[in-house]
Backbone as a ProteinNet text record, in pm:
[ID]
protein_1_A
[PRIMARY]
XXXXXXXXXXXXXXXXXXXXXXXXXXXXXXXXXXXXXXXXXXXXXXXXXXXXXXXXXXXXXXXXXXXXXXXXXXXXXXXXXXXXXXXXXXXXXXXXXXXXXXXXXXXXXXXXXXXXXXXXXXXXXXXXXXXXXXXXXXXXXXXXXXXXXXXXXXXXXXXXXX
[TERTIARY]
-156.9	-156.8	-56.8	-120.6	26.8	43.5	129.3	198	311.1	330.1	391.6	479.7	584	653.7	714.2	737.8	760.6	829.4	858	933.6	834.2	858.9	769.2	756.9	663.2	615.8	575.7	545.9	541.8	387.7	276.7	154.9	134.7	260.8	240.4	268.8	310.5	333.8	250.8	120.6	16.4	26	26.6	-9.3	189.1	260.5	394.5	401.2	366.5	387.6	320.1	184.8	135.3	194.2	217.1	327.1	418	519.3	618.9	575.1	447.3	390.4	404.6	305.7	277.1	418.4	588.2	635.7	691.6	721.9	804.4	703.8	569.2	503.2	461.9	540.8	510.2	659	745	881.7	902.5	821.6	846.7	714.1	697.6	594.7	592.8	489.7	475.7	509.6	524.3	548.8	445.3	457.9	382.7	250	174.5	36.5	29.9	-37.5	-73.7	-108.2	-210.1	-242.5	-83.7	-85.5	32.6	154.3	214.8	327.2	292.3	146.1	138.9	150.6	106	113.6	296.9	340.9	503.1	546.3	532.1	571.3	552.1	443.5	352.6	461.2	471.7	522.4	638.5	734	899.1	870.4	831.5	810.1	808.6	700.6	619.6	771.2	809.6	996	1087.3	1102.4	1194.5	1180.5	1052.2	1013	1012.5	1040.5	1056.1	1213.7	1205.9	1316	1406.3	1528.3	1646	1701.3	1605.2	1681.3	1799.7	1771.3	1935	1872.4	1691	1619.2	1559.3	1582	1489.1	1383.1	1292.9	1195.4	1103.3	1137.3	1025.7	932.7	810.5	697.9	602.2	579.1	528.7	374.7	282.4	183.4	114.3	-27.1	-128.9	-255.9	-364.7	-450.5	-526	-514.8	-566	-488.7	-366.7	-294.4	-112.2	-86.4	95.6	103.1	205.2	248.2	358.9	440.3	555.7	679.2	801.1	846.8	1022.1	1096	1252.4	1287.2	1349.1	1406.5	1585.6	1613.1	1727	1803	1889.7	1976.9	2093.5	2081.7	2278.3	2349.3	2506.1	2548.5	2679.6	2708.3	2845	2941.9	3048.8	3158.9	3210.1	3358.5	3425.4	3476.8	3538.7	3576.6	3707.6	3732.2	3856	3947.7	4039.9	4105.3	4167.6	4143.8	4172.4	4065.3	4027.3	3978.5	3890.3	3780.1	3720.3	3583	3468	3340.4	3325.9	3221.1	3186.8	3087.7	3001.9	2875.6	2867.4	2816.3	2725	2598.6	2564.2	2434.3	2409.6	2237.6	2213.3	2077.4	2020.6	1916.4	1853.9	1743.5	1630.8	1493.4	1445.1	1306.2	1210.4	1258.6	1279.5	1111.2	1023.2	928.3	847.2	751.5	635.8	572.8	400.5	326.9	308.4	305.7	295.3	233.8	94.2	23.1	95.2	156.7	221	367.5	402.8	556.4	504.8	659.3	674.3	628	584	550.4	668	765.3	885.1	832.3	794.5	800.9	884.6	966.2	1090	1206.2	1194.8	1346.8	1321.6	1176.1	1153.9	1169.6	1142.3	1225.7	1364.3	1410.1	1562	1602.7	1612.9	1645.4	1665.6	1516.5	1493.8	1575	1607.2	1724.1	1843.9	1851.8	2017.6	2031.6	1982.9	1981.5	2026.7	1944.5	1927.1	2050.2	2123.6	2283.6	2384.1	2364.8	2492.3	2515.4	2362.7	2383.4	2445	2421.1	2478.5	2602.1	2642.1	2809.1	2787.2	2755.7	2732	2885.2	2981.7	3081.7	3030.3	2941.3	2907.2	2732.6	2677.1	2552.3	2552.4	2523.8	2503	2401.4	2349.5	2210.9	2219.2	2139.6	2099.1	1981.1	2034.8	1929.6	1843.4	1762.7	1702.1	1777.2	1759.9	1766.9	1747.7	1586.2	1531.4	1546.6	1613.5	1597.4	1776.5	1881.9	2014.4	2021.7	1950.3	1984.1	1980.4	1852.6	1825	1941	1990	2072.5	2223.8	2227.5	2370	2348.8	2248.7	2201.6	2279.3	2225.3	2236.4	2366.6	2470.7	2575.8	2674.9	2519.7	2603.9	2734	2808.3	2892.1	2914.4	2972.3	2971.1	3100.6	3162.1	3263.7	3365.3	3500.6	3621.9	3667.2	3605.6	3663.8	3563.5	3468.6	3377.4	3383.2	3394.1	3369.3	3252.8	3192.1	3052.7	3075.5	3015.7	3023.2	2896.7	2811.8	2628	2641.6	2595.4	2654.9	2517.1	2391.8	2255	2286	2230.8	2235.4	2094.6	1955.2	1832.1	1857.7	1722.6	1771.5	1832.8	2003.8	2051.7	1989.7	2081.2	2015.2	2104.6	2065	2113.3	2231.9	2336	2403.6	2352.2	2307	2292.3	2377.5
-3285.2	-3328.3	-3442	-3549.6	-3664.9	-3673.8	-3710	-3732.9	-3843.8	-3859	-3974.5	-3925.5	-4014.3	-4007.8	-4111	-4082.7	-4213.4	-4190.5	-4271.6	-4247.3	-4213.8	-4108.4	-4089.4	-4188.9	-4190.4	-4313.9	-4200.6	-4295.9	-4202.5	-4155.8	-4219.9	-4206.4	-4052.6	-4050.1	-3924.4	-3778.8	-3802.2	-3666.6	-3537.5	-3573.8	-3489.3	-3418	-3447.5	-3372	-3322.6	-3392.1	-3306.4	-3214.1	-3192.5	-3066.1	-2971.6	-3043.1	-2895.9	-2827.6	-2916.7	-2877.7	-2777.6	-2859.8	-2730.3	-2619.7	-2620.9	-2497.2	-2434.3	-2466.7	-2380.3	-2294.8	-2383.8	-2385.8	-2205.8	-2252.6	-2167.2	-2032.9	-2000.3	-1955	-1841.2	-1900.4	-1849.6	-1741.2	-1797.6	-1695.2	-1645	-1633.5	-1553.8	-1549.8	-1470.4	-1446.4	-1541.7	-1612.9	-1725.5	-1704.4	-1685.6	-1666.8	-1754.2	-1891.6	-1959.2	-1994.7	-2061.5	-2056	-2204.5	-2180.3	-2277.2	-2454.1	-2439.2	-2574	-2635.3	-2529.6	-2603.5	-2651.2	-2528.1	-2605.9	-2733.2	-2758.8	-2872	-2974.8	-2963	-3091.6	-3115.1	-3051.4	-3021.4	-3061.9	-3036.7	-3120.5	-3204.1	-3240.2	-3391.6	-3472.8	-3460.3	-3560.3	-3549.7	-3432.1	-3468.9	-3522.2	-3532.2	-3589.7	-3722	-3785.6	-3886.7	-4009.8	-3967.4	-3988.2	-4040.6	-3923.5	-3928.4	-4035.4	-4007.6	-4065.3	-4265.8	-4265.9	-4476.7	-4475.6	-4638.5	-4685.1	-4680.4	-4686.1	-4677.2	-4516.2	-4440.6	-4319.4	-4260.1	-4102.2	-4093.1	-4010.8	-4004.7	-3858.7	-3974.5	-3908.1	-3993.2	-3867.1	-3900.4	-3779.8	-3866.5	-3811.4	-3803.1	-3701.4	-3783	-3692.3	-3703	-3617.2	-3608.8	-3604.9	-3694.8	-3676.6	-3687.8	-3601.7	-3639.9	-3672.6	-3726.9	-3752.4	-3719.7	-3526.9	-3466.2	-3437.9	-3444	-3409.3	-3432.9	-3411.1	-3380	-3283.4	-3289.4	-3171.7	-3104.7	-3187.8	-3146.6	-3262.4	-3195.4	-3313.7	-3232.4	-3342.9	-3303.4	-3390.3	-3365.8	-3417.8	-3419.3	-3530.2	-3563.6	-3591.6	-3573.9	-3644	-3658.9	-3809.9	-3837.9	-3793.1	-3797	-3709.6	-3799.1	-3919.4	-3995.5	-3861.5	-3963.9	-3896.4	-3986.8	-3964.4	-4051.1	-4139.5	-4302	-4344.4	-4325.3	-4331.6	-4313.2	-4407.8	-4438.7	-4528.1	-4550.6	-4396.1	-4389.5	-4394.3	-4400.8	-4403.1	-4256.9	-4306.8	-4159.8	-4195.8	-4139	-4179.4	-4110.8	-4217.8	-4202.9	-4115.1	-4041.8	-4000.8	-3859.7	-3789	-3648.7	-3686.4	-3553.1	-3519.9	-3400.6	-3354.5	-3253.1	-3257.1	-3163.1	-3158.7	-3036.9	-3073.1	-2917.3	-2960.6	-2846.3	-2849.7	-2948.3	-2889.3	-2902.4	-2767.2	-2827.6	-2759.5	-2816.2	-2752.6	-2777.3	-2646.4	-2670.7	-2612.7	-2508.8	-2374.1	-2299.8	-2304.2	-2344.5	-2345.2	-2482.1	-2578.1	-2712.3	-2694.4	-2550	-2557.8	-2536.6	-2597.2	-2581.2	-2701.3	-2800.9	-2901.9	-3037.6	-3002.2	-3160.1	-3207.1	-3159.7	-3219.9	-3177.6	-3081	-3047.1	-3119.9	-3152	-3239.1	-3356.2	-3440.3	-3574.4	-3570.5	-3524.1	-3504.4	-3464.5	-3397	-3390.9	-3495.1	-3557.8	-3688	-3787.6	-3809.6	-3912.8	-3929.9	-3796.1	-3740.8	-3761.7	-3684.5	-3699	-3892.1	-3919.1	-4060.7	-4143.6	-4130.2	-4160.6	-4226.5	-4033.6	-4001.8	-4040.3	-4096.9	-4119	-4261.1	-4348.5	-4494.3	-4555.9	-4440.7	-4539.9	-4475.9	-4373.6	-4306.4	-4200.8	-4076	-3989.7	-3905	-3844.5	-3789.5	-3673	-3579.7	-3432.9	-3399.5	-3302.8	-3274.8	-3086.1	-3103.8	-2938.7	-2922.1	-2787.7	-2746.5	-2569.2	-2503.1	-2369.4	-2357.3	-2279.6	-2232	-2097.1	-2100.2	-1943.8	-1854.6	-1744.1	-1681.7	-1764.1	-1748	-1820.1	-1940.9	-2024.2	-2190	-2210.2	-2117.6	-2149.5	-2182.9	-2098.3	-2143.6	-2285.2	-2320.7	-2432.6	-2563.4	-2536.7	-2640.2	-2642.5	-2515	-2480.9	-2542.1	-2594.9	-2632.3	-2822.1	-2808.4	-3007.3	-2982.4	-2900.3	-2928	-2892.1	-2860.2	-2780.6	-2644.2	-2644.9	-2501.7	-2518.7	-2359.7	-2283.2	-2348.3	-2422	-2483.2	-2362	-2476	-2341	-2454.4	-2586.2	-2658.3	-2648.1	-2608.4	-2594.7	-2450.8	-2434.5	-2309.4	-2275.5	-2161.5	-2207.5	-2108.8	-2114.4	-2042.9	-2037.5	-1924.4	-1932.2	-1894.4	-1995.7	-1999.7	-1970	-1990.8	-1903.6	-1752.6	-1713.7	-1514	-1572.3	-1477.7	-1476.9	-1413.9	-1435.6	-1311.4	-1354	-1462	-1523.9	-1630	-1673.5	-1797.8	-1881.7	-1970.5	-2114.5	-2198.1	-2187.6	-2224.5	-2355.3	-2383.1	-2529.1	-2587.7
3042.9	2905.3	2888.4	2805.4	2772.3	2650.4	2631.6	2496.1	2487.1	2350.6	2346.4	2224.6	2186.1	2057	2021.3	1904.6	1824.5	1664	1591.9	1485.7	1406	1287.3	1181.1	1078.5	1011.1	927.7	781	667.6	548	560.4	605.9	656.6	730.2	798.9	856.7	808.7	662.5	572.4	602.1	557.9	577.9	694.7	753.5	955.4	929.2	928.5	917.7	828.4	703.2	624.7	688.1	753.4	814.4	943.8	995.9	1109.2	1068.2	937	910.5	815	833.3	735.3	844.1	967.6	1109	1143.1	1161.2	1186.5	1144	977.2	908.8	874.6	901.9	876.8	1022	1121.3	1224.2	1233	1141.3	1173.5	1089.5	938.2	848	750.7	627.2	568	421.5	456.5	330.5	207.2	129.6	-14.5	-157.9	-83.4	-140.5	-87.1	-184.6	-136.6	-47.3	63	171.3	89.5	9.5	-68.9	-130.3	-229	-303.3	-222.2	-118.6	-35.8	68.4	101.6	190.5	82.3	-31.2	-94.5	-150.6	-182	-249.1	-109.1	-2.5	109.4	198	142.4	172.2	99.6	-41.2	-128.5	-38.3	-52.9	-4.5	100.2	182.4	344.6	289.2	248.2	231.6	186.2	46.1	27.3	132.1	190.2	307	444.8	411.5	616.9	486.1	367.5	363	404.8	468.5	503.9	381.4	427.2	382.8	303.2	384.7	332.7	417.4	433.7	529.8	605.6	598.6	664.7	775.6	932.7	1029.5	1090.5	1090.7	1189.2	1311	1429	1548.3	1550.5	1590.6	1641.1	1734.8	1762.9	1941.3	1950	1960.4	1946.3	2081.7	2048.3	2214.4	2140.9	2215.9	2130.7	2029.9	2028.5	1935.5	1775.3	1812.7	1770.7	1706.3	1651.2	1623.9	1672.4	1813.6	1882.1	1846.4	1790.2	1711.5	1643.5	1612.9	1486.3	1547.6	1510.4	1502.7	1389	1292.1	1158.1	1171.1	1140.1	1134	991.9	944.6	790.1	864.7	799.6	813.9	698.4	719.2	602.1	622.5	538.5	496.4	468.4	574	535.4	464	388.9	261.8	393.7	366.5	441.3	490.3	623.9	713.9	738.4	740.5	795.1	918.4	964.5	1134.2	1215.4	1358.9	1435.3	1459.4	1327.2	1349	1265.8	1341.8	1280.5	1150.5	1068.4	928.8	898.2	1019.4	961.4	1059.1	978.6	1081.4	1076.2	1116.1	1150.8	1180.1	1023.9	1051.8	1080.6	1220.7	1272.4	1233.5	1208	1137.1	1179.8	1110.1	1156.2	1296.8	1372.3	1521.5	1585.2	1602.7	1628.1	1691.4	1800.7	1915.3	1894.7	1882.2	1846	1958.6	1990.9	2062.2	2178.4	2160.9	2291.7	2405.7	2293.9	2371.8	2444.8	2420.6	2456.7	2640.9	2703.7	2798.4	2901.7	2832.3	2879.2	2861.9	2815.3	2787.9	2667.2	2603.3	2390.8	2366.5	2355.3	2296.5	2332.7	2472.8	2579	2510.6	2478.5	2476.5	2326.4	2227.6	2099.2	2054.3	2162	2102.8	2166.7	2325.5	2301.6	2251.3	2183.5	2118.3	1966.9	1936.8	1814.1	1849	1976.7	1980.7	2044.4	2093.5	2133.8	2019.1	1926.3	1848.9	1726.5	1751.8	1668.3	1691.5	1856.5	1936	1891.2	1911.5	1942.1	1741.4	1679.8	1538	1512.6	1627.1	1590.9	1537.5	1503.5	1438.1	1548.3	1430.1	1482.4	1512.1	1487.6	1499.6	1437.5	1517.8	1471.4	1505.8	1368.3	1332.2	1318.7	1325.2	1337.7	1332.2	1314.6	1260.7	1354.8	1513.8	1574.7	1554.3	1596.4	1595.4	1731.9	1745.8	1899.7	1992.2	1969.8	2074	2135.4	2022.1	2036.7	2082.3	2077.2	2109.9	2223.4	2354.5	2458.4	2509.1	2426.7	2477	2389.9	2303.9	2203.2	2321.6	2368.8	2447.5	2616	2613.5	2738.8	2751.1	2629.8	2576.6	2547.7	2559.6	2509.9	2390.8	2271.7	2160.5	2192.7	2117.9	2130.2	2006.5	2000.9	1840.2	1863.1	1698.6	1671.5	1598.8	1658.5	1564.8	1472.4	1438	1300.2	1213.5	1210.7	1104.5	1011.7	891.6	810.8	731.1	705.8	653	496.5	413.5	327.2	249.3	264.9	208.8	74.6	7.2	-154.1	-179.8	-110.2	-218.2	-197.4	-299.9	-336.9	-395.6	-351	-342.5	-468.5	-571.8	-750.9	-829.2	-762.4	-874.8	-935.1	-1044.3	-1125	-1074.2	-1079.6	-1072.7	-1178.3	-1174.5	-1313.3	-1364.9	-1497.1	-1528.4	-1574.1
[MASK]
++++++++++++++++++++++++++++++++++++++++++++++++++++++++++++++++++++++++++++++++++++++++++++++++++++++++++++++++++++++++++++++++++++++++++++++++++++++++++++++++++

């Protein structure tokens, strides 16, 4: 099988929402209805993937298909005056369609991500693995950090203050 990848374009919304429908749908139980969330994430995609935002996405295609997608956001830091980069990076929705794993779409997409983070300076890239997917993040290098603190401010039920 070959494949190729390349940067996402806003054209490519459609086939990516369904991707991360496949994605999130495969590790937990939908809630919402299939139509309405491809389109609610057609649009956000569609947004994101025009130039000059802070969202970059690769995707891995073969001829039939989108084999899979890695999504990137940069995240400004305030400016420094010391010798220290301005920007992170957070990596999500990071997915290869099941029957395609095991073939190098996943290596040739996080490359093409982390490649990506290094060459414009990105001081740090965080990410939220699954089980399954740590080994492989700890392979490339990630380790669980002791300067980072996290604090999960959604509570599912609450309201939202306005």
């Amino acid at each position: 099988m070959t494949f190729r990848t390349r940067a996402a374009e806003p054209a490519d919304a459609e086939r990516l929402a369904d991707l991360r429908y496949a994605f999130r749908a495969e590790i937990g139980t939908a809630v919402e209805d299939r139509a309405a969330f491809l389109e609610r994430c057609r649009a956000w995609m569609a947004a994101r993937l025009d130039a000059g935002t802070a969202w970059r996405c690769w995707i891995a295609e073969t001829d039939a298909e989108v084999a899979g997608a890695i999504w990137l956001q940069v995240i400004e830091k305030i400016p420094n005056p010391v010798a220290e980069a301005e920007r992170h990076a957070y990596l999500t929705s990071f997915y290869v369609r099941p029957a395609l794993r095991g073939q190098g779409i996943g290596t040739a997409l996080a490359t093409r991500a982390l490649d990506w983070a290094h060459a414009v300076g990105v001081d740090s890239i965080i990410l939220w693995p699954t089980d399954a997917t740590r080994p492989h993040y700890l392979r490339r290098g990630f380790r669980i950090p002791d300067r980072l603190l996290e604090l999960a401010a959604s509570r599912p039920g609450k309201p939202v203050p306005g």
